[in-house]
TIKE-233025 format. One record per residue (C-alpha): x, y, z; residue number from 1. Coordinates in nm, 3 decimals. Layout:
N
(node (X,Y,Z),NUM)
...
END
This chain:
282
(node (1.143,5.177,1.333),1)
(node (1.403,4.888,1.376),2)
(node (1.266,4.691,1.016),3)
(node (1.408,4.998,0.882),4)
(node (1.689,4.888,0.629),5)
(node (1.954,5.173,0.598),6)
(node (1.967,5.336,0.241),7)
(node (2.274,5.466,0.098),8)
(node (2.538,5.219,0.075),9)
(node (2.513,5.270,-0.315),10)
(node (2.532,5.645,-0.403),11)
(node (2.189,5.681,-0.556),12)
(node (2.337,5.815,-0.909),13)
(node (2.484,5.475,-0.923),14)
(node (2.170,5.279,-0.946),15)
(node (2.069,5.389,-1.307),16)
(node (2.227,5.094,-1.478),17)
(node (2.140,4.835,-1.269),18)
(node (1.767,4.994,-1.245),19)
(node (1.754,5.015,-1.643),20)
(node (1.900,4.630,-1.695),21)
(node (1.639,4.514,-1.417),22)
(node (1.348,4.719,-1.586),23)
(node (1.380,4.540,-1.876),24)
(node (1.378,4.193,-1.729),25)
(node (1.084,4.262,-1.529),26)
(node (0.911,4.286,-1.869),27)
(node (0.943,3.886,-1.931),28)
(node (0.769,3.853,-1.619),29)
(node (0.495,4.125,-1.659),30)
(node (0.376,3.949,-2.029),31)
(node (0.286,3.639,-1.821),32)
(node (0.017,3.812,-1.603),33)
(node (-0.072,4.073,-1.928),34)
(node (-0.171,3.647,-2.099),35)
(node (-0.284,3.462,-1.818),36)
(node (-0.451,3.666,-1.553),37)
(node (-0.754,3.795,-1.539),38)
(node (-0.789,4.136,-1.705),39)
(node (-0.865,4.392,-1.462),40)
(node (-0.999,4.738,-1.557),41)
(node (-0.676,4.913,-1.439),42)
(node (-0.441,4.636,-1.588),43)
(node (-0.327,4.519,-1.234),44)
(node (-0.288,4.204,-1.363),45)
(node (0.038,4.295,-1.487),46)
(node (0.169,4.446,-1.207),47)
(node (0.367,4.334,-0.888),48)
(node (0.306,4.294,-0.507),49)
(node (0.603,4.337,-0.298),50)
(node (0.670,3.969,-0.082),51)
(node (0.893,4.050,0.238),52)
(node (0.910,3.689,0.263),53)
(node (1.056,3.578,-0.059),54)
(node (1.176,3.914,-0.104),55)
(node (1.090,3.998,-0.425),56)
(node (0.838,4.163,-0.694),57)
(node (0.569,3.905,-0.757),58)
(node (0.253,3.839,-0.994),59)
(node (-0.091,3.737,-0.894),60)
(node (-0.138,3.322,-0.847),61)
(node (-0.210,3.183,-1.247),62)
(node (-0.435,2.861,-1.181),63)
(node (-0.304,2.589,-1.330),64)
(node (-0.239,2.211,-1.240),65)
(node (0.032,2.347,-1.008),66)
(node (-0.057,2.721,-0.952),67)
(node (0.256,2.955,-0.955),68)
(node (0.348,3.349,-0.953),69)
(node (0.603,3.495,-1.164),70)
(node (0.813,3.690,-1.007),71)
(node (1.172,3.865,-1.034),72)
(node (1.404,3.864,-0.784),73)
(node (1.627,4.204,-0.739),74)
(node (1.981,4.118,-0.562),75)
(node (2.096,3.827,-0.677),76)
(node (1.901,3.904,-0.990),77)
(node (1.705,3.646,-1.127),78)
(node (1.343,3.503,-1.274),79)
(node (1.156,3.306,-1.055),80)
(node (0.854,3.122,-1.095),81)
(node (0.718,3.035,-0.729),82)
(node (0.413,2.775,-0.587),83)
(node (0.173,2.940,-0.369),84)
(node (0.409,2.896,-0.051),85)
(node (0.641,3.105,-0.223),86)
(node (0.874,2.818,-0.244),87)
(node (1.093,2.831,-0.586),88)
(node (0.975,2.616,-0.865),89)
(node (1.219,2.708,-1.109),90)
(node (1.455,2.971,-1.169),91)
(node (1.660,3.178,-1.409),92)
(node (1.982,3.422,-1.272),93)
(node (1.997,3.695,-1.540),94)
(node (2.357,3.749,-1.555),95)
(node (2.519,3.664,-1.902),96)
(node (2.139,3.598,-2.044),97)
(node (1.980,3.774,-2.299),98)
(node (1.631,3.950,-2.300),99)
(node (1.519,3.694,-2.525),100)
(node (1.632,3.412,-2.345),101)
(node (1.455,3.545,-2.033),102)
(node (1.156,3.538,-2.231),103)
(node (1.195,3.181,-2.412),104)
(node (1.302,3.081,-2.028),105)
(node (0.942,3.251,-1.890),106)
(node (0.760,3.070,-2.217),107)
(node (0.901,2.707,-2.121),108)
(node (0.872,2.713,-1.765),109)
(node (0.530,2.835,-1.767),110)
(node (0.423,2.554,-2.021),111)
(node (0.586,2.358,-1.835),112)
(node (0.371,2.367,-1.541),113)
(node (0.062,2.448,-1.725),114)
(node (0.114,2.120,-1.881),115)
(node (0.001,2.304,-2.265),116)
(node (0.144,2.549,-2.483),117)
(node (0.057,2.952,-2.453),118)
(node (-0.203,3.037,-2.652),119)
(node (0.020,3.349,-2.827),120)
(node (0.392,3.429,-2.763),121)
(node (0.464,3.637,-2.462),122)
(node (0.417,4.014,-2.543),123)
(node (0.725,4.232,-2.574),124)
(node (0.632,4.606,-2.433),125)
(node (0.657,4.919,-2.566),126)
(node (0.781,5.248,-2.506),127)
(node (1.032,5.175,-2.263),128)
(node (1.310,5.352,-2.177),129)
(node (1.570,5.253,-2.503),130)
(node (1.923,5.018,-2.348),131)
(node (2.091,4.763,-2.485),132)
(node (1.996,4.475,-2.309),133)
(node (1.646,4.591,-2.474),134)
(node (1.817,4.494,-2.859),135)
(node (2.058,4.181,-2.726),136)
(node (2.295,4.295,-2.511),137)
(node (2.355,4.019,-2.213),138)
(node (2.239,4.153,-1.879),139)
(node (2.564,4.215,-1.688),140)
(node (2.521,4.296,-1.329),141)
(node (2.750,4.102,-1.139),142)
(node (3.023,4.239,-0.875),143)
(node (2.771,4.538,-0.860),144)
(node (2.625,4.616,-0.485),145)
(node (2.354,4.805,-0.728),146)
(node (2.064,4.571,-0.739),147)
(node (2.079,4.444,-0.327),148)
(node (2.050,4.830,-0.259),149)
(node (1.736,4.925,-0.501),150)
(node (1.534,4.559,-0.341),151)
(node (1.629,4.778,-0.004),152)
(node (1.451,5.076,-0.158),153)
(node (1.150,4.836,-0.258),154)
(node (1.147,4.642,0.080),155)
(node (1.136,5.008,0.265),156)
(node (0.895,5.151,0.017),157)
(node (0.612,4.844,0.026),158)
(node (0.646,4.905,0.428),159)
(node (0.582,5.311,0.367),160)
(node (0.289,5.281,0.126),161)
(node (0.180,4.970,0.305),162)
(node (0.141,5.195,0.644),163)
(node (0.012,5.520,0.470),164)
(node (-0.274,5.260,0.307),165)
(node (-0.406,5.161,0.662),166)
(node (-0.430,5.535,0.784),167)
(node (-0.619,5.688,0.431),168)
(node (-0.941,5.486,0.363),169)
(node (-0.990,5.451,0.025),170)
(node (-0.649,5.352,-0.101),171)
(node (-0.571,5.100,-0.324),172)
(node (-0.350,4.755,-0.275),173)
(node (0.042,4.828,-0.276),174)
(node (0.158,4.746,-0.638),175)
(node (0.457,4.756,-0.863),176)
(node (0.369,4.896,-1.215),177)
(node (0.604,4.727,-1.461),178)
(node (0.564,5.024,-1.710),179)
(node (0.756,5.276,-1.514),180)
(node (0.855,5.019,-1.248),181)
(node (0.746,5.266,-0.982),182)
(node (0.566,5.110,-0.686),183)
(node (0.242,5.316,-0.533),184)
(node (-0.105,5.348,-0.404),185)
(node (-0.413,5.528,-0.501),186)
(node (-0.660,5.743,-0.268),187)
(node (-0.946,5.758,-0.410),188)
(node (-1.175,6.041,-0.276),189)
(node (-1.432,5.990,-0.478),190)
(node (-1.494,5.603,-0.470),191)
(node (-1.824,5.669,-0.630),192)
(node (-1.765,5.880,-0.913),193)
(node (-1.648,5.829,-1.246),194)
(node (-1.283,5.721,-1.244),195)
(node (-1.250,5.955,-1.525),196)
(node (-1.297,6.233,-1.325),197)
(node (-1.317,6.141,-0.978),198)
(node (-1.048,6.291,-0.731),199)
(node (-0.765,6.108,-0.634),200)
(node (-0.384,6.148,-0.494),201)
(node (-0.145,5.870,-0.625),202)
(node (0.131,5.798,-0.381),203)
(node (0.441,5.628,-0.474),204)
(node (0.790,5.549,-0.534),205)
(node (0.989,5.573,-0.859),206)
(node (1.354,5.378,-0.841),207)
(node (1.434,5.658,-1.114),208)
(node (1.290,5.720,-1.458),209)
(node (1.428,5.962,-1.773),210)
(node (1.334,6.275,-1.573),211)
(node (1.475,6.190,-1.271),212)
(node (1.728,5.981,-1.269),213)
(node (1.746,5.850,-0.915),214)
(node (1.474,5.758,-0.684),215)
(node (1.250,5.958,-0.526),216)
(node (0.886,5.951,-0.380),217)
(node (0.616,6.136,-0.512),218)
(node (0.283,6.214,-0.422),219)
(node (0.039,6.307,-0.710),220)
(node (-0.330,6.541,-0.719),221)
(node (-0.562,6.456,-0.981),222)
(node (-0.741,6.644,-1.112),223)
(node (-0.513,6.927,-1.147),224)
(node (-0.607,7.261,-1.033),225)
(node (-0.453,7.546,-1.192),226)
(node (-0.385,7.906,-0.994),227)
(node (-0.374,7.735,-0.713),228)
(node (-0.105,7.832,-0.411),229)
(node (0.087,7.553,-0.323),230)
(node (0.081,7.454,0.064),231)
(node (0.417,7.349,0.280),232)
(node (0.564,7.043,0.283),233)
(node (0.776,6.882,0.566),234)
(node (1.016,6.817,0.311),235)
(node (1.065,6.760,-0.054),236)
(node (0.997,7.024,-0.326),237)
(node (0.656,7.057,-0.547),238)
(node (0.726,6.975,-0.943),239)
(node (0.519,7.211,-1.116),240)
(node (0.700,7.139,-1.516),241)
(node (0.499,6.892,-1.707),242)
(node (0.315,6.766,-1.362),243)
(node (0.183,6.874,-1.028),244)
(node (0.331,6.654,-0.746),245)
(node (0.510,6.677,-0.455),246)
(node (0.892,6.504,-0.463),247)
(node (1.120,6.396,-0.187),248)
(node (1.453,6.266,-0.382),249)
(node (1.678,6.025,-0.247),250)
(node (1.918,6.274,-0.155),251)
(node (1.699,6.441,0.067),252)
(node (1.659,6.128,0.280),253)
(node (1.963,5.914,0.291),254)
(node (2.132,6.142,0.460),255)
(node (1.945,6.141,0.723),256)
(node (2.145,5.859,0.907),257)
(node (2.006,5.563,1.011),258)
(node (1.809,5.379,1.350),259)
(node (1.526,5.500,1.126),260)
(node (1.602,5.870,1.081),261)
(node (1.567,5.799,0.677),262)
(node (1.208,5.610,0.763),263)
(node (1.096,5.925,0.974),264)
(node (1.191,6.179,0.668),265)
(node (0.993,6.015,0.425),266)
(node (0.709,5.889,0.634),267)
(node (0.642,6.299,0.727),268)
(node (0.695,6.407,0.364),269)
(node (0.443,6.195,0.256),270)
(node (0.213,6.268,0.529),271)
(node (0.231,6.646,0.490),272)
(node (0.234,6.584,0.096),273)
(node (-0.124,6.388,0.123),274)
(node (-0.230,6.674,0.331),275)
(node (-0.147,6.911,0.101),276)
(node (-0.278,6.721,-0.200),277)
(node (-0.662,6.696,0.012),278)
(node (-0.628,7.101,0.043),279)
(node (-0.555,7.145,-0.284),280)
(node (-0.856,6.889,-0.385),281)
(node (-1.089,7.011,-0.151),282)
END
């Protein structure tokens, strides 16, 4: 447990604005993928993979004359676009910029090395999460120790799900979603059946969201079975309003100390959680 990177040097109700501002940028980065990946029936080719190396959320590889991810970096916060050695091609620090600009940045860089123009302007999402940065307001992070702790909470997180993948056949790759920016794997217990209606337990990790504003993991049932009695977990709380899941927050963990004590919480919630979540599927 000595990769273990100690949580809790930023009280976890102080990560909301930095979370929110980051969010947002990721977005510029996420409409390059949504254009010039491969669709994929789950829209993974907007999402991100984790890269210790690099240390930061990346897309898949676009082909191109000189093939690149886009990525966004977390502490130090910036857009990156990388070669396939990770090493930085070009790159963008967010403080002081606009959403826009991050977006006409993403637009030329990438045309840039795909040696054309896009085909359609970089989509804008929807449905976020409303901030300023969202309608012009300059992303203003600097002098807050905000950002370097949430890439700890990703960095320990892809290492958790990465781990709990290996010991559940079944499960899906590690990504990072950019619509709720939560990062997670799916068991599927059905791998044969109709995703519509096959069983599954999502497992994941939310840096925060509108109904809970700090981070937390979660591990999610599907389908949901009603009248059911909900088993123990080693940790954590079940959230029965609005969804069924199980829910260690970050309170409940980074307390726990360090030399690993926070990895050993989580890594039992989550194992008792996906217990519980195969009884109540069964």
């Amino acid at each position: 447990m000595s990769d273990w990177e100690t949580l809790g040097a930023v009280e976890p109700r102080h990560l909301v604005e930095a979370r929110q501002q980051l969010h947002w940028a990721a977005q510029a980065v996420a409409a390059v993928g949504k254009q010039l990946l491969p669709h994929q029936p789950d829209f993974s080719e907007q999402s991100f993979t984790w890269m210790a190396g690099p240390r930061v959320l990346a897309q898949g590889v676009v082909d191109g004359p000189r093939p690149f991810h886009a990525a966004i970096r977390l502490a130090e916060p910036a857009l990156l676009l990388l070669d396939e050695d990770c090493e930085i091609l070009s790159r963008m620090p967010l403080e002081g910029r606009t959403l826009e600009e991050a977006f006409e940045w993403v637009r030329r860089e990438v045309e840039a090395l795909l040696g054309r123009p896009l085909e359609k302007p970089l989509e804008r999402p929807e449905g976020l999460p409303e901030h300023p940065v969202a309608t012009g307001a300059p992303f203003a992070l600097a002098g807050s120790a905000a950002p370097a702790e949430l890439e700890r909470y990703y960095a320990g997180a892809d290492r958790l799900l990465r781990g709990l993948r290996e010991r559940n056949p079944g499960a899906s790759p590690v990504r990072c979603w950019p619509h709720h920016f939560d990062l997670a794997t799916l068991i599927l217990l059905d791998p044969e059946a109709d995703p519509e209606t096959a069983r599954s337990i999502g497992v994941g990790f939310s840096p925060g969201d509108e109904g809970r504003l700090e981070p937390y993991f979660y591990v999610l049932p599907w389908p949901r079975r009603a009248g059911d009695d909900l088993p123990a977990l080693d940790g954590g709380a079940w959230n029965t309003e609005g969804w069924l899941g199980a829910v260690l927050e970050a309170a409940d963990f980074t307390t726990a100390g360090s030399n690993g004590a926070q990895r050993g919480r989580i890594e039992r919630f989550l194992n008792s959680a996906v217990q519980a979540c195969r009884q109540l599927l069964a």
